[in-house]
C-alpha positions as CSV (number, residue, x, y, z in Angstrom):
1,X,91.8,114.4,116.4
2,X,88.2,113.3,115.8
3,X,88.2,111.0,113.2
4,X,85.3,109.6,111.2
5,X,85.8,106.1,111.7
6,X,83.9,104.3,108.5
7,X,81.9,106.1,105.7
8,X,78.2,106.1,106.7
9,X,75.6,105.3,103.9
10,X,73.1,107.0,105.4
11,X,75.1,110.4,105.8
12,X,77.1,112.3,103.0
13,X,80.6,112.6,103.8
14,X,79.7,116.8,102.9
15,X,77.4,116.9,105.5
16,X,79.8,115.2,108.3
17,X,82.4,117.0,107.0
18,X,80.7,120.8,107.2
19,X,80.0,119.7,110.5
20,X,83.5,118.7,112.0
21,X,84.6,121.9,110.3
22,X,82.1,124.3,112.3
23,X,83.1,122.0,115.6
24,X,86.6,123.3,114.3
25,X,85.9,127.2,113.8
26,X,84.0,127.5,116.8
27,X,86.7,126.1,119.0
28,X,85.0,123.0,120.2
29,X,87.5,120.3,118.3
30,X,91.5,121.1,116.9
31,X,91.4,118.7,114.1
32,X,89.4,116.3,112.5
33,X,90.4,113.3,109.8
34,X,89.2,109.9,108.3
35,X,89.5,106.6,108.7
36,X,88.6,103.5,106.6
37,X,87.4,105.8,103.3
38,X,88.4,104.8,99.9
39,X,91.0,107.0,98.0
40,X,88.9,108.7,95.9
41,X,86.9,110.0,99.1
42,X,89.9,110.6,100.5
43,X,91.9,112.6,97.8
44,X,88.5,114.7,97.5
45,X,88.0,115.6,101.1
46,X,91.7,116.6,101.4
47,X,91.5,119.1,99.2
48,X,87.8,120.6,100.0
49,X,88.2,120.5,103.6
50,X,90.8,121.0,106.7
51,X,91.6,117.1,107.1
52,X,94.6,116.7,109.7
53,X,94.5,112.7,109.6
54,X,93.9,109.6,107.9
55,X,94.2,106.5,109.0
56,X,94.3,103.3,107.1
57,X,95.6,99.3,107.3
58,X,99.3,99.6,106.9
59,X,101.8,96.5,107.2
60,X,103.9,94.1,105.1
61,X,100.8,92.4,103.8
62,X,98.5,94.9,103.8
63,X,100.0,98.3,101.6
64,X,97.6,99.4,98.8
65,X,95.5,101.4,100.3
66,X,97.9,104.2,102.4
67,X,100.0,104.0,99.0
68,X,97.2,105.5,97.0
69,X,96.9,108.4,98.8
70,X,100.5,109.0,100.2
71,X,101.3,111.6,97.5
72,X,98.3,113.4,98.1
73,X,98.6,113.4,102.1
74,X,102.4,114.6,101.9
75,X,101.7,117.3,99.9
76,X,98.8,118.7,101.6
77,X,100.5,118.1,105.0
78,X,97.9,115.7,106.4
79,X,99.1,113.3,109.3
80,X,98.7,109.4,108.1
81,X,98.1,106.6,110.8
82,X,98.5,103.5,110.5
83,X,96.3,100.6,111.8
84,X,96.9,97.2,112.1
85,X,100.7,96.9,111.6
86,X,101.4,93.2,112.7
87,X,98.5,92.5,110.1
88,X,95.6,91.1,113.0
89,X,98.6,88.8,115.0
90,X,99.8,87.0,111.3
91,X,103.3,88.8,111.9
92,X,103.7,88.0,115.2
93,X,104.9,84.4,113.8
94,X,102.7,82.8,116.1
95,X,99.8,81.5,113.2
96,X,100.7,78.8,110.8
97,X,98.9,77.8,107.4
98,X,97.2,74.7,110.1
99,X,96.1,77.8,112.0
100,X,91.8,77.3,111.8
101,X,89.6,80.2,113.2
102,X,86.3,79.6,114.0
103,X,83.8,82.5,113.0
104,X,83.8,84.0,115.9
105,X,87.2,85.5,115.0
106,X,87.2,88.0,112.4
107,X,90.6,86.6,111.5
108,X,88.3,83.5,109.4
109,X,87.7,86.0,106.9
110,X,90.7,88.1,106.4
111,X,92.4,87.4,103.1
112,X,96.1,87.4,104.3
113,X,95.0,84.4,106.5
114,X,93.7,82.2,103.5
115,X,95.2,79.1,102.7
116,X,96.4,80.6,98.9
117,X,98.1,83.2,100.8
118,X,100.5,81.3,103.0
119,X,103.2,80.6,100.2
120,X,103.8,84.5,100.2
121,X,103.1,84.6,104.2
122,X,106.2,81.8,104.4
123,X,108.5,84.0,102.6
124,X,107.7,87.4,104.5
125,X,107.8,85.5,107.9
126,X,111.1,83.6,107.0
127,X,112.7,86.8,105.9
128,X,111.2,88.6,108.9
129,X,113.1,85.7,111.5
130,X,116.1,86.3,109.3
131,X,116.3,89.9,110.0
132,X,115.0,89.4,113.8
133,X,118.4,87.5,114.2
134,X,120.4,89.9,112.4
135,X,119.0,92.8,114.9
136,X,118.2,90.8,117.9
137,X,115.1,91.0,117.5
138,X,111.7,89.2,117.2
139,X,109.8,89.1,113.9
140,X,107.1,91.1,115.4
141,X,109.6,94.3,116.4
142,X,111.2,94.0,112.7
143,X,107.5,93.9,111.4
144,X,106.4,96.9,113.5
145,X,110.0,98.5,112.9
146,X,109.4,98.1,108.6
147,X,106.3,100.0,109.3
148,X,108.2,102.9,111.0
149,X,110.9,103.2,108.6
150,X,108.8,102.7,105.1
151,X,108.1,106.7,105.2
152,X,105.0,106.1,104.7
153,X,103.6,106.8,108.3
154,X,103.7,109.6,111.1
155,X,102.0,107.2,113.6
156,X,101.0,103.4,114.1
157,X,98.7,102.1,116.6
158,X,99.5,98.9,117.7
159,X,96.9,96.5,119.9
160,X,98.4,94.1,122.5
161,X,96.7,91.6,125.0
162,X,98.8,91.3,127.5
163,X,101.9,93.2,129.2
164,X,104.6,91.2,126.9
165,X,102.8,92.0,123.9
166,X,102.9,96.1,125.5
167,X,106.6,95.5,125.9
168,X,107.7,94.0,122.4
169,X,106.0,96.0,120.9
170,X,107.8,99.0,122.5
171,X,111.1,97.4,121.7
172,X,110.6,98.4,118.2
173,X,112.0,101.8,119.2
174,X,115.6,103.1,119.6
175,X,116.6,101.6,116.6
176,X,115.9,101.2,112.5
177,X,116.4,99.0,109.9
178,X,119.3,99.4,107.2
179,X,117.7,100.9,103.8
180,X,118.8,98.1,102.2
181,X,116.4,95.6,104.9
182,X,113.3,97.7,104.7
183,X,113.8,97.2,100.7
184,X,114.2,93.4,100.7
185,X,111.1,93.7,103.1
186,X,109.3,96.0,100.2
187,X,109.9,93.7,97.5
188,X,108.1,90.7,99.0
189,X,104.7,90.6,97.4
């Protein structure tokens, strides 16, 4: 899947698009998709081209922007992504509201990480250690495992740094949260 990463002002999204889709005809690519677009750009190119994928930010904090076009992906069969599902480390457990980043991490200027935001972090992190004892399991693997059960996604991508981080994250597999968890989850705004 070749996917557009970001919208590029200097290029029409027609333009990219006509070209991915000749890449397509002629055999050279299988499937093509976009990343990062607004839902407006997103609902359009859906229905005037062959879009396979989207990916957007998906995770307990970060919902809007998959939501808006979920309708419109399902029913034209288009695969969704997700990116970013232990929202930049902050559902890992491992930040706190002392937690300072220095400019050089992106995470300075993330909203989830701002200090009015940490009254609604404490609750979604709380409940997340709640459920991670109830399952045996850490509050990143209930995180990742909210994500896989919202039916919202066909596929997350998930970072790590290290080996551990590899293997936590693939003990979110081989089992699900209740319906009844992955609402409590949903409800915390």
């Amino acid at each position: 899947v070749y996917l557009i990463h970001w919208p590029d002002k200097n290029t029409s999204i027609d333009d990219t698009l006509d070209a991915l889709e000749r890449l397509r005809v002629q055999g050279k690519i299988i499937s093509y998709g976009l990343s990062n677009f607004d839902s407006k750009s997103i609902e359009s190119s859906v229905q005037n081209y062959n879009i396979s994928a989207v990916e957007l930010p998906f995770n307990l904090v970060e919902r809007e922007k998959l939501e808006q076009v979920s309708n419109v992906l399902e029913s034209s069969n288009v695969l969704s992504f997700s990116y970013g599902p232990l929202a930049q480390g902050l559902l890992t457990g491992k930040y706190t509201s002392d937690t300072k980043f220095d400019n050089s991490d992106r995470r300075h200027r993330l909203p989830h990480f701002s200090a009015q935001m940490w009254g609604r972090n404490k609750n979604l992190l709380d409940s997340l250690e709640i459920l991670g004892e109830k399952y045996n399991k850490t509050i990143s693997q209930v995180a990742l495992r909210w994500v896989l059960d919202s039916g919202r996604v066909d596929s997350v991508i998930v970072g790590a740094k290290s080996c551990k981080q590899i293997e936590e994250n693939y003990s979110a597999l081989g089992w699900s949260l209740s319906k009844e968890d992955v609402s409590k989850l949903s409800m915390i705004q």
